[in-house]
PQR file of N, CA, C, O and H, with PARSE charges and radii, in Angstrom:
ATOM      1  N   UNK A   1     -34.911 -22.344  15.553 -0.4000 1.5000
ATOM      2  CA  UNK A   1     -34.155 -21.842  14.434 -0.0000 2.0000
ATOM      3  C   UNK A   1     -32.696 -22.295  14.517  0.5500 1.7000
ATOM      4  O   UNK A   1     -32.295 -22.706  13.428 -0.5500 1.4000
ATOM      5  N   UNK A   2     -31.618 -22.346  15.682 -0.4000 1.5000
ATOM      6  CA  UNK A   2     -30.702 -22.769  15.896 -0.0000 2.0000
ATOM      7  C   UNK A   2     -30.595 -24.258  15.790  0.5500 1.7000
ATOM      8  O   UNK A   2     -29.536 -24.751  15.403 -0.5500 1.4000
ATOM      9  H   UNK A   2     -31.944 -22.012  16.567  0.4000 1.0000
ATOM     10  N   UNK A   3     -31.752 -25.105  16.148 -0.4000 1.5000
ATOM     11  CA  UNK A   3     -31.386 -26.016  15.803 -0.0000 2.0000
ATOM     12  C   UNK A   3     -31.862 -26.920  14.314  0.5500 1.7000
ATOM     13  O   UNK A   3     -31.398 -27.970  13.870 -0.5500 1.4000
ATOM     14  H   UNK A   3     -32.612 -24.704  16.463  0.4000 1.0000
ATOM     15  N   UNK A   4     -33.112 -25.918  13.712 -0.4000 1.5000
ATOM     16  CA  UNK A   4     -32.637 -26.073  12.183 -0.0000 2.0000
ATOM     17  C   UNK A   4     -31.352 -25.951  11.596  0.5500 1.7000
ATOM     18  O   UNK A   4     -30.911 -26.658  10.690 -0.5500 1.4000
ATOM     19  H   UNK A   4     -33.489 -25.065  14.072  0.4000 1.0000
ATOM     20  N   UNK A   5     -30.713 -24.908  12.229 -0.4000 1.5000
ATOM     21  CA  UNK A   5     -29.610 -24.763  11.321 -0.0000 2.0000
ATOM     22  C   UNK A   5     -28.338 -25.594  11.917  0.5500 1.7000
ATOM     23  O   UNK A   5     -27.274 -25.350  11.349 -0.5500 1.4000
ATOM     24  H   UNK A   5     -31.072 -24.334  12.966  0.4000 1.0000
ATOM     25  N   UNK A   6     -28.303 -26.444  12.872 -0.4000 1.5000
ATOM     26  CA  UNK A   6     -27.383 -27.284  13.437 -0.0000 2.0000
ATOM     27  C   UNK A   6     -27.599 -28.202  12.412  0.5500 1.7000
ATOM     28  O   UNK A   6     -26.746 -28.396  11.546 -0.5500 1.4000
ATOM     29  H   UNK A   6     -29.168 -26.642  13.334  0.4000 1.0000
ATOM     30  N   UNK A   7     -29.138 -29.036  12.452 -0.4000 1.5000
ATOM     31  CA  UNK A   7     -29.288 -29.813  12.026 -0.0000 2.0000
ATOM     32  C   UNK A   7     -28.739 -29.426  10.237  0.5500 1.7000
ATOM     33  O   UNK A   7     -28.093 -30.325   9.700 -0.5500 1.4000
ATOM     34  H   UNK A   7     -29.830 -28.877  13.156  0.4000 1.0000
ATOM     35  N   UNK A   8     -28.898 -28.659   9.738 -0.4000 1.5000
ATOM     36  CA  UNK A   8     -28.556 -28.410   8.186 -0.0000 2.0000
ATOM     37  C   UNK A   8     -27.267 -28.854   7.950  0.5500 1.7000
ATOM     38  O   UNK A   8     -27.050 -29.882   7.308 -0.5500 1.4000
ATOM     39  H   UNK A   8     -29.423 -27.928  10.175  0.4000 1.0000
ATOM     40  N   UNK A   9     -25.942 -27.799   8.665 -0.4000 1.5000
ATOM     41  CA  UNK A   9     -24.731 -28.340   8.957 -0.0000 2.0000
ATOM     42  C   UNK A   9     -24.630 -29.795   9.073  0.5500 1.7000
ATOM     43  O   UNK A   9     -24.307 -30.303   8.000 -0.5500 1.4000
ATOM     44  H   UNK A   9     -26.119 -26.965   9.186  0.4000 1.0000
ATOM     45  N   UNK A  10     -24.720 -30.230   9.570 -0.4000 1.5000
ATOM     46  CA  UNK A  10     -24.695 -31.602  10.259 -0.0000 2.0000
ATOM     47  C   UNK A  10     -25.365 -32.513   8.914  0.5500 1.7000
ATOM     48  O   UNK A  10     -24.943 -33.663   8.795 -0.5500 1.4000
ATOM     49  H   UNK A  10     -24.983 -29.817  10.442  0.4000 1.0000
ATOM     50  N   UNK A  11     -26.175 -32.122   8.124 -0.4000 1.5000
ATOM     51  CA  UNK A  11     -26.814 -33.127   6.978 -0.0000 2.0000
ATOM     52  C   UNK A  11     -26.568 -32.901   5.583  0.5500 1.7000
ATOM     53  O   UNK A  11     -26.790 -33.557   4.566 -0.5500 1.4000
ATOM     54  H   UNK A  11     -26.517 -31.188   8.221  0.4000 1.0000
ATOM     55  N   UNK A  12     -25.918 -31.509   5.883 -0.4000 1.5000
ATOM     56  CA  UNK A  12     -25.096 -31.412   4.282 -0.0000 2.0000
ATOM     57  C   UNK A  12     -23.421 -31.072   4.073  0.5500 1.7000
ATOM     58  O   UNK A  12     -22.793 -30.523   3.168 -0.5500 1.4000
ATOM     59  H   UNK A  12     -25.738 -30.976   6.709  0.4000 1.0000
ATOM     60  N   UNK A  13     -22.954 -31.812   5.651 -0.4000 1.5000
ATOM     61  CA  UNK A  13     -21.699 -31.135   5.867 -0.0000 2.0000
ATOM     62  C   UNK A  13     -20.824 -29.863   6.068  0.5500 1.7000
ATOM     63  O   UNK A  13     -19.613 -29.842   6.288 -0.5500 1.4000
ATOM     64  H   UNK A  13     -23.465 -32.258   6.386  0.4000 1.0000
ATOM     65  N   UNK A  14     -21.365 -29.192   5.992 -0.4000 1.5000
ATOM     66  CA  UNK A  14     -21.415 -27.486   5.970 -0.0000 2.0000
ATOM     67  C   UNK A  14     -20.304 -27.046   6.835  0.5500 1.7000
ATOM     68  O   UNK A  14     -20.183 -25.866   7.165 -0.5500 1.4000
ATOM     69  H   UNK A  14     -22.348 -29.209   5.813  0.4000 1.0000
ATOM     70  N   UNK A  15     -19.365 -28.120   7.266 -0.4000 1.5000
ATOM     71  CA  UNK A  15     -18.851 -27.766   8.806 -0.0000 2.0000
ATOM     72  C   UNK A  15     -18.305 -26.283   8.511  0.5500 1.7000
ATOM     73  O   UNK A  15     -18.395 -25.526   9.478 -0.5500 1.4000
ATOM     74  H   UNK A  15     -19.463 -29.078   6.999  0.4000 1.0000
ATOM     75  N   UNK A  16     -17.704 -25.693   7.231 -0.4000 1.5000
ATOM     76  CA  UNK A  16     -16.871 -24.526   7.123 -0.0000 2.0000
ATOM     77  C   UNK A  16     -17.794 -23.804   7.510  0.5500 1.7000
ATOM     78  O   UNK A  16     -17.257 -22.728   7.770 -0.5500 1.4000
ATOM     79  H   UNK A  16     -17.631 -26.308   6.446  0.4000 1.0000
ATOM     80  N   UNK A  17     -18.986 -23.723   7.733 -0.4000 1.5000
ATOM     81  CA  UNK A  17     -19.542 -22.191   8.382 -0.0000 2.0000
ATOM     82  C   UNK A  17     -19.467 -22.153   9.676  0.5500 1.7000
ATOM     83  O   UNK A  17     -19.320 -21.070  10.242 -0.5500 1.4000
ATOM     84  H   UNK A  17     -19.423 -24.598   7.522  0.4000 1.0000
ATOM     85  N   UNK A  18     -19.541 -23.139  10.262 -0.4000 1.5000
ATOM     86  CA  UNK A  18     -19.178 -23.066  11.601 -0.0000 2.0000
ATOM     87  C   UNK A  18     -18.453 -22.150  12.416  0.5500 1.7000
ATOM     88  O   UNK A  18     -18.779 -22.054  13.599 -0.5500 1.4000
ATOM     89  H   UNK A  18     -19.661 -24.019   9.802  0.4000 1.0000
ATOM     90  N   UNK A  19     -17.636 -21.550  12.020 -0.4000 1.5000
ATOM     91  CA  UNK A  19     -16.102 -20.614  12.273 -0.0000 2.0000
ATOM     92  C   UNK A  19     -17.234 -18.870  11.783  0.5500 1.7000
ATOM     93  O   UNK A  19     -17.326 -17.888  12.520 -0.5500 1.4000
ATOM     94  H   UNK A  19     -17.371 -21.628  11.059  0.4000 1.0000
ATOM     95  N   UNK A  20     -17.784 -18.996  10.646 -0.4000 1.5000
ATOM     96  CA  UNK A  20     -18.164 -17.597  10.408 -0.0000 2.0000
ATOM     97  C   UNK A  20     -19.533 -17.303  11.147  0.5500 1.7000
ATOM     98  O   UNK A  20     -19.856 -16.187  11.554 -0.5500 1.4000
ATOM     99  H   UNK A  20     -17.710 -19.793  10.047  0.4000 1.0000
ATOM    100  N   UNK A  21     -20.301 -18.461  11.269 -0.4000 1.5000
ATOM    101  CA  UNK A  21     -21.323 -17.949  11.940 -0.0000 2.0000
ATOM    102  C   UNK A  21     -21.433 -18.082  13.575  0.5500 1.7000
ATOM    103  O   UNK A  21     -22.309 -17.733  14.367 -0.5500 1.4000
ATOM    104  H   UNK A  21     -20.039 -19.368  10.939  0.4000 1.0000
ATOM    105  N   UNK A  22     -20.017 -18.816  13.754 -0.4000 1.5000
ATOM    106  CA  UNK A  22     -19.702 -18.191  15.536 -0.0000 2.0000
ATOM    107  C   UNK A  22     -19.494 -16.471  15.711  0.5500 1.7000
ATOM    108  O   UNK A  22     -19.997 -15.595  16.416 -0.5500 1.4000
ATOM    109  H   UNK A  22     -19.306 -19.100  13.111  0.4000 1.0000
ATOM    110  N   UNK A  23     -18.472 -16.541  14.661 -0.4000 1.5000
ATOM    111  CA  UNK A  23     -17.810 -14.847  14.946 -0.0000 2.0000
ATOM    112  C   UNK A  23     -18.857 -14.093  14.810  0.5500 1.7000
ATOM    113  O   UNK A  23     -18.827 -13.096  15.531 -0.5500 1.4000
ATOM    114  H   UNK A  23     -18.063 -17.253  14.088  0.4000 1.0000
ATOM    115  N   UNK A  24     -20.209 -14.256  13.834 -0.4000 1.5000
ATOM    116  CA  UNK A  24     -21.584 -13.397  13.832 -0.0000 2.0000
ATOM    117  C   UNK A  24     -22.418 -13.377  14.819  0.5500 1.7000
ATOM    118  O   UNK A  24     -23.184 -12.417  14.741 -0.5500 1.4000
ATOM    119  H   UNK A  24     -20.233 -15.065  13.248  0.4000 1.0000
ATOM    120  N   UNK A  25     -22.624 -14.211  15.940 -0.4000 1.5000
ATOM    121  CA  UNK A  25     -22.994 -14.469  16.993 -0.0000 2.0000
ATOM    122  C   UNK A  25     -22.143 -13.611  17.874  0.5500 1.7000
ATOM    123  O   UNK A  25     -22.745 -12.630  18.312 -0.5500 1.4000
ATOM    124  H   UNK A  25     -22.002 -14.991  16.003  0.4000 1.0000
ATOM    125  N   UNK A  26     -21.107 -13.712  18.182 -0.4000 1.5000
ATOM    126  CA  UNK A  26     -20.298 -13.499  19.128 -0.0000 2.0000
ATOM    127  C   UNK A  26     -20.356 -11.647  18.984  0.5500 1.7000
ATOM    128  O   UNK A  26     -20.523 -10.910  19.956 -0.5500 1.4000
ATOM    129  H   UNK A  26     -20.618 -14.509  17.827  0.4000 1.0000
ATOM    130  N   UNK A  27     -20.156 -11.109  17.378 -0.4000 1.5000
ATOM    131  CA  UNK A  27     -20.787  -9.878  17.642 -0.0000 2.0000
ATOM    132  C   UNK A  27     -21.544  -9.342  17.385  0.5500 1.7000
ATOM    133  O   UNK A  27     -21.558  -8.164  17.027 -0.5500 1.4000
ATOM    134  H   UNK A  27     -20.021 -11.708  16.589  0.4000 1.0000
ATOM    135  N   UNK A  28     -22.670 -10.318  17.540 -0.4000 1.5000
ATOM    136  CA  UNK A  28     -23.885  -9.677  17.544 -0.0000 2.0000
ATOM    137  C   UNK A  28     -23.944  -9.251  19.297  0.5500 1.7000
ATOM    138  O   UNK A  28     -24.058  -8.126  19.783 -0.5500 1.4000
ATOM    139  H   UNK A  28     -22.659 -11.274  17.831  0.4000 1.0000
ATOM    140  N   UNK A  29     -23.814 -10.684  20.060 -0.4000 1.5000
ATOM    141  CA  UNK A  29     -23.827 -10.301  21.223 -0.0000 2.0000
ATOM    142  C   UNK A  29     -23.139  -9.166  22.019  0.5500 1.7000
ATOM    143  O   UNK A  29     -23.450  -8.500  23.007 -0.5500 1.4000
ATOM    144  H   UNK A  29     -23.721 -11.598  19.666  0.4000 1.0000
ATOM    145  N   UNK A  30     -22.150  -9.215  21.242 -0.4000 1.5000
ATOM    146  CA  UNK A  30     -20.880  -7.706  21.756 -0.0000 2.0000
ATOM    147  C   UNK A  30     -22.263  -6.445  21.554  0.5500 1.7000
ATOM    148  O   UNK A  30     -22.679  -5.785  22.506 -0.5500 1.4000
ATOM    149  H   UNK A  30     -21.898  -9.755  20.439  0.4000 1.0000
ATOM    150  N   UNK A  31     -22.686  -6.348  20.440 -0.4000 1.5000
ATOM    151  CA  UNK A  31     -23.014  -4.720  20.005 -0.0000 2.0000
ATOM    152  C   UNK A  31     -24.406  -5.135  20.734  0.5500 1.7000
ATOM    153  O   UNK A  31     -24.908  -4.153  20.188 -0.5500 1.4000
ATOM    154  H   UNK A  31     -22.348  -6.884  19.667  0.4000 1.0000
ATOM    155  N   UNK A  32     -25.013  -5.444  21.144 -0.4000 1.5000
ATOM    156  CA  UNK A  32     -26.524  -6.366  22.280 -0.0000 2.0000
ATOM    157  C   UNK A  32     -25.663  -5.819  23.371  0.5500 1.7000
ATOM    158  O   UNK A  32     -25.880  -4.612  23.478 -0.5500 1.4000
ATOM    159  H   UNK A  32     -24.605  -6.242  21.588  0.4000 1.0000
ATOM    160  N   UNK A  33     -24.767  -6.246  24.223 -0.4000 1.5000
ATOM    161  CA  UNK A  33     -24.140  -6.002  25.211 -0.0000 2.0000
ATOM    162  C   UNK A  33     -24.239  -4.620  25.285  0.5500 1.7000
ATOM    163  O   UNK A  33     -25.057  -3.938  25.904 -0.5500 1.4000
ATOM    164  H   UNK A  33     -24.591  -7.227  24.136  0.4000 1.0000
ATOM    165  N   UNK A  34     -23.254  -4.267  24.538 -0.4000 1.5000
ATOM    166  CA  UNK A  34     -22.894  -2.868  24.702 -0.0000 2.0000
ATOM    167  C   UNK A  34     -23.305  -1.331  24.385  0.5500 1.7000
ATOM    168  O   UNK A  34     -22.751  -0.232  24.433 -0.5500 1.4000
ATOM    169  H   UNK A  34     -22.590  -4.821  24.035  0.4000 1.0000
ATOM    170  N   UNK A  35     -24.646  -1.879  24.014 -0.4000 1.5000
ATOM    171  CA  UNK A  35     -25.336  -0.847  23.613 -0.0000 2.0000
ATOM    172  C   UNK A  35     -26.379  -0.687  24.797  0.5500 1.7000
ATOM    173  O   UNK A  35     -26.760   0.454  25.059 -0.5500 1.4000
ATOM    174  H   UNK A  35     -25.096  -2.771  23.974  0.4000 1.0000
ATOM    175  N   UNK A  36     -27.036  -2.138  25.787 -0.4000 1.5000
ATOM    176  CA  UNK A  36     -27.666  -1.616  26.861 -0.0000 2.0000
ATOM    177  C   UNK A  36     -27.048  -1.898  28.278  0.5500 1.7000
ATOM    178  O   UNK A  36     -27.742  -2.186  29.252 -0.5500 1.4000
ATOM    179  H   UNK A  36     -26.727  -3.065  25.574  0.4000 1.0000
ATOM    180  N   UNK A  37     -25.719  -1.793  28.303 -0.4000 1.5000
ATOM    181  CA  UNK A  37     -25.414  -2.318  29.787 -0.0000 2.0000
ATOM    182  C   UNK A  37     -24.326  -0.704  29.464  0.5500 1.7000
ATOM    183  O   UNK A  37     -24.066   0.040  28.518 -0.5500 1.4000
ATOM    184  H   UNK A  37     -25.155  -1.560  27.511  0.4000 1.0000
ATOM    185  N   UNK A  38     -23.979  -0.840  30.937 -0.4000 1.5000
ATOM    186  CA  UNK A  38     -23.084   0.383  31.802 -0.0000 2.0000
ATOM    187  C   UNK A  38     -21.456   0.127  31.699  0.5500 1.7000
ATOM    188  O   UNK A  38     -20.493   0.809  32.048 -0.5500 1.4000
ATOM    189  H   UNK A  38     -24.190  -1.444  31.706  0.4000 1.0000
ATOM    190  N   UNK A  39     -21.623  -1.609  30.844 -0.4000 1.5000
ATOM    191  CA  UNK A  39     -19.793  -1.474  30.755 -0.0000 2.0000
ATOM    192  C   UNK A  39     -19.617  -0.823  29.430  0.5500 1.7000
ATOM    193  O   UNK A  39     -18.455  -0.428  29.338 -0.5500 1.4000
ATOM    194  H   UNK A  39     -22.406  -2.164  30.560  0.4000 1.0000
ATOM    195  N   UNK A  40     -20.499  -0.488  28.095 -0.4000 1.5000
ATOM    196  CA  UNK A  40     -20.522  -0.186  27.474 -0.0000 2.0000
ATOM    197  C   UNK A  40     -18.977   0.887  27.000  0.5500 1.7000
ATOM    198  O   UNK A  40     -18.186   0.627  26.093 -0.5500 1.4000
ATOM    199  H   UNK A  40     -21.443  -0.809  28.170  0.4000 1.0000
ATOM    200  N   UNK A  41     -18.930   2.137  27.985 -0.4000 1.5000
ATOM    201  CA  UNK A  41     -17.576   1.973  27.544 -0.0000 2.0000
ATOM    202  C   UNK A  41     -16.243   1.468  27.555  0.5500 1.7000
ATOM    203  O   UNK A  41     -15.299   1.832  26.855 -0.5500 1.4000
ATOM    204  H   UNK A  41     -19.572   2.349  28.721  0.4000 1.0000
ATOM    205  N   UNK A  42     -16.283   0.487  28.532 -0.4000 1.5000
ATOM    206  CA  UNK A  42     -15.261  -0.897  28.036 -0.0000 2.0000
ATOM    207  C   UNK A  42     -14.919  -1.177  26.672  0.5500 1.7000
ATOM    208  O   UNK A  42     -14.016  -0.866  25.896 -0.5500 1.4000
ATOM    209  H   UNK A  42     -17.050   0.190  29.101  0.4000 1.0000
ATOM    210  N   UNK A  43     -16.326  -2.120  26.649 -0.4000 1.5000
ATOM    211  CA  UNK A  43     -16.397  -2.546  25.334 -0.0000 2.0000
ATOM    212  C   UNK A  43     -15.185  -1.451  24.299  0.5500 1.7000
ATOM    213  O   UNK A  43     -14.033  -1.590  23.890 -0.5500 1.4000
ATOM    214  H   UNK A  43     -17.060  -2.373  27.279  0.4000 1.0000
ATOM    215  N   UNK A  44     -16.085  -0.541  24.228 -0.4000 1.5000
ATOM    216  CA  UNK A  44     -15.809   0.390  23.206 -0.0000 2.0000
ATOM    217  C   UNK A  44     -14.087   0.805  23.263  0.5500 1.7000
ATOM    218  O   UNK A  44     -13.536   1.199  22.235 -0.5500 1.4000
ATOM    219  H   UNK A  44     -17.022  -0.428  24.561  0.4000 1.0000
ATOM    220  N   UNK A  45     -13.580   0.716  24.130 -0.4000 1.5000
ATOM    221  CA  UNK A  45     -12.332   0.908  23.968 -0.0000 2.0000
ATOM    222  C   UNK A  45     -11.315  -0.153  23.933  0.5500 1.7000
ATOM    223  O   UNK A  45     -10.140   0.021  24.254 -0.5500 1.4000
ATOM    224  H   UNK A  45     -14.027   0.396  24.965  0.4000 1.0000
ATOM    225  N   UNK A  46     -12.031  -1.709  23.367 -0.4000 1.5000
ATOM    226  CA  UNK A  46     -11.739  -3.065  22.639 -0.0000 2.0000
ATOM    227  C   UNK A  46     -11.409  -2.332  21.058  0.5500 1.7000
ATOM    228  O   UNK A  46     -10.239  -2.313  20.675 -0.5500 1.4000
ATOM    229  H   UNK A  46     -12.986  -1.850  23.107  0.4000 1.0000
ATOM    230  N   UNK A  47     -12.175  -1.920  20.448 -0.4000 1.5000
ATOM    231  CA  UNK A  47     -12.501  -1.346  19.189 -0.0000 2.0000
ATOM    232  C   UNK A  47     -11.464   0.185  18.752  0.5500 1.7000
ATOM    233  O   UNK A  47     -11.650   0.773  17.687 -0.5500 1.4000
ATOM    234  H   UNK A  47     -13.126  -1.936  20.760  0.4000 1.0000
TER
END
């Protein structure tokens, strides 16, 4: 799936999503993180 969608970018120029669908990744992984690990309230006091 990731690299369908590399490849899409890459064949219709798309580069501007690049930037929004890092930051959707990045917190997806935050709220993944921090909902099953023990630093959890770390995190939370980022926010």
């Amino acid at each position: 799936m990731i690299k369908e969608l590399i490849e899409y970018l890459m064949k219709n120029k798309k580069w501007w999503l690049i930037p929004p669908i890092t930051i959707f990744i990045i917190f997806g992984l935050l709220v993944a993180f921090s909902t099953t690990s023990p630093v959890s309230p770390f995190v939370y006091m980022l926010f």
